[in-house]
PLY file of the C-alpha trace (Angstrom):
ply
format ascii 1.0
element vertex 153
property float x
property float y
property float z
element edge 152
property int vertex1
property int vertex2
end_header
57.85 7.01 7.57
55.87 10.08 7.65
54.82 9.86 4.82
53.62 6.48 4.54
51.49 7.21 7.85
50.23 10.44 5.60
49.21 8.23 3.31
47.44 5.89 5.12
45.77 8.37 7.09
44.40 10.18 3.75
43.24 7.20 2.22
40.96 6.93 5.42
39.94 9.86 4.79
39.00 9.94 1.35
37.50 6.36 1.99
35.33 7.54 4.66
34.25 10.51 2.68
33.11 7.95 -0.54
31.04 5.96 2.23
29.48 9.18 3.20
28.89 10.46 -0.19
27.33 6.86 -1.18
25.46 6.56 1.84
23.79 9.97 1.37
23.11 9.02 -2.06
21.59 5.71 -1.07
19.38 7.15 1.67
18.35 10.21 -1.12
17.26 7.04 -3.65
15.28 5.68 -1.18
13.64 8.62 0.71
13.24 10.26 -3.01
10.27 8.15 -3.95
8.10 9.79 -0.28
8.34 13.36 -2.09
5.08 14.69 -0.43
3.48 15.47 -4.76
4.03 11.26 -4.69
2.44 10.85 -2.00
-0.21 13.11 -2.66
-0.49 11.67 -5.79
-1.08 8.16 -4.49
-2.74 8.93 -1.60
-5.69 10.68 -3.87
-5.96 7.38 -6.27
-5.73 4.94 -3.12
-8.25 6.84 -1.49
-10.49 7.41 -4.94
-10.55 3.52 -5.42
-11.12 2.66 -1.75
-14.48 5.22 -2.50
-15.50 3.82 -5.76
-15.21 -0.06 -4.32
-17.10 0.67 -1.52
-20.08 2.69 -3.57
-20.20 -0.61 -5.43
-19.95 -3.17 -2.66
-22.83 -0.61 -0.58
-25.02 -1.09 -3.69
-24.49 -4.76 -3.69
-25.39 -5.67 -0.53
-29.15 -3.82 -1.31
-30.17 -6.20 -3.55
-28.04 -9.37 -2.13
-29.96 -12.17 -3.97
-27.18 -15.04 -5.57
-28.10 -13.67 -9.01
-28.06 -10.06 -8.42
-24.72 -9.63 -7.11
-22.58 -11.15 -10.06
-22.45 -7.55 -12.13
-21.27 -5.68 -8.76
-18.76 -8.38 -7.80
-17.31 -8.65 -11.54
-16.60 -4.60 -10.71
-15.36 -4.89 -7.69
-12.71 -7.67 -9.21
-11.87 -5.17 -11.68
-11.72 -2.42 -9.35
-8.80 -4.70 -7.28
-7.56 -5.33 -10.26
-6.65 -1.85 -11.07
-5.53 -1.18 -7.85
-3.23 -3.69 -7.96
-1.78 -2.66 -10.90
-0.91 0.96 -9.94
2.62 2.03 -8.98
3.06 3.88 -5.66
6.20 5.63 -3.84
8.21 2.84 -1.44
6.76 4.13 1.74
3.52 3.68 0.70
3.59 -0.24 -0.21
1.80 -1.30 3.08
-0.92 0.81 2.84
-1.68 0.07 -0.69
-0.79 -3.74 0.58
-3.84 -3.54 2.88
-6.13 -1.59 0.49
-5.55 -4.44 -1.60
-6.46 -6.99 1.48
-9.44 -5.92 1.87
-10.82 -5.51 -1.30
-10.25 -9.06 -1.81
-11.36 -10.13 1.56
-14.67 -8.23 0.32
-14.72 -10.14 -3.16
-14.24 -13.45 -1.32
-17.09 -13.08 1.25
-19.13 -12.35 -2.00
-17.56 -15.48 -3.90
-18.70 -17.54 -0.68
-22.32 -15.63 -0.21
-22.71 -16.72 -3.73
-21.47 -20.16 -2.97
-23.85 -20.94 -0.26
-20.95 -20.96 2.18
-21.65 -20.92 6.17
-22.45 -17.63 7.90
-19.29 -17.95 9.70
-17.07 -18.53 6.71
-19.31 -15.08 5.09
-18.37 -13.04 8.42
-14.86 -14.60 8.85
-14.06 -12.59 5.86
-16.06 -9.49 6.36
-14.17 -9.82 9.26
-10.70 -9.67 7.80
-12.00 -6.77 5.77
-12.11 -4.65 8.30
-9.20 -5.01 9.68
-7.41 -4.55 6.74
-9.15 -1.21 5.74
-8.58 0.43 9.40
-4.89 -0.75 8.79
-5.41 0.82 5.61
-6.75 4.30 7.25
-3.84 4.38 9.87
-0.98 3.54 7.67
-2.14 5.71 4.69
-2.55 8.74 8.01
1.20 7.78 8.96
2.63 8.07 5.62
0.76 11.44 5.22
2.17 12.40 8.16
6.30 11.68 7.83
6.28 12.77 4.04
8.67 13.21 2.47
11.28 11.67 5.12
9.31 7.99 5.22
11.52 5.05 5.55
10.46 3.17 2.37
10.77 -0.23 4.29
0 1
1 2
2 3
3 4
4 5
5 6
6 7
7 8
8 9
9 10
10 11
11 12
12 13
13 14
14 15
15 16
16 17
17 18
18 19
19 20
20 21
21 22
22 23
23 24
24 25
25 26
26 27
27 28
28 29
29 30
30 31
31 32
32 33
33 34
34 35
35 36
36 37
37 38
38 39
39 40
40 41
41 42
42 43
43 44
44 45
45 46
46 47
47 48
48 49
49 50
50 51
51 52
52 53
53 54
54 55
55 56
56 57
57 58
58 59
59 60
60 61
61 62
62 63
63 64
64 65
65 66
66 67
67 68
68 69
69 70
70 71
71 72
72 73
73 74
74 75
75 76
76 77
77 78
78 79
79 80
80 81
81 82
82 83
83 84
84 85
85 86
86 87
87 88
88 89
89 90
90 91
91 92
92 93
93 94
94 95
95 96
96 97
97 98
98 99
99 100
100 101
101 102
102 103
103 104
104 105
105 106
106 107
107 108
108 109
109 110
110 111
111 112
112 113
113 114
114 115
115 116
116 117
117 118
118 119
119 120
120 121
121 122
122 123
123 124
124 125
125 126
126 127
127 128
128 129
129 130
130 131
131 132
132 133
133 134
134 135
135 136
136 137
137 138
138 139
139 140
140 141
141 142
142 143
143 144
144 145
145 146
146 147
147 148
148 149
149 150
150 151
151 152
């Protein structure tokens, strides 16, 4: 009887210690990809495309005739594009996510300027832009921050 209860009592044991061993190694696989060089990493290119999009979309808006702007808007496309495109570590998905936002909110208030859409419909998305790209700020800061322990989620 002893024995059987010996048994049963290491089998527990070593089941709880696989669950541990597993769940460290899960929670390694996941926190792994917020090693601070990733972050840095992606951080600098986020932050480098966020600069040359906005250079493009300042020089734009000085010459903002229908015609003019179809060079600088073909460049910002391609600069979202890009963006898009690039991998980044799990814990930085949301910030890229809203980079991403308002680059396109940008290229759509120039698709509708060019369209001879309403003033509100222009602003509605300049609007959304800047949400997006404060979001942007403030989650790319938070992720800076908790490296390399982010939750990826």
């Amino acid at each position: 009887m002893k024995t059987r209860r010996f048994l049963w009592w290491g089998s527990a044991v070593v089941l709880m210690a696989a669950f541990a061993i597993g769940g460290s190694y899960t929670w390694y696989s996941f926190a792994r990809p917020c090693e601070m060089d990733a972050v840095q990493d992606a951080s600098i290119f986020l932050v480098t495309q966020m600069k040359r999009f906005d250079d493009v979309y300042v020089s734009a808006t000085d010459n903002p005739s229908q015609t003019a702007i179809i060079y600088p808007v073909a460049v910002l496309q391609q600069i979202l594009v890009d963006t898009q495109q690039v991998a980044v570590p799990a814990c930085m998905r949301t910030a890229k996510n809203e980079l991403i936002n308002y680059m396109q909110s940008v290229v759509r208030a120039f698709e509708a300027y060019s369209a001879n859409k309403s003033d509100t419909t222009i602003k509605g998305f300049l609007d959304d832009s800047y949400i997006h790209i404060r979001n942007f700020r403030v989650e790319l800061d938070a992720v800076n921050k908790c490296a390399p322990i982010c939750w990826p989620f």
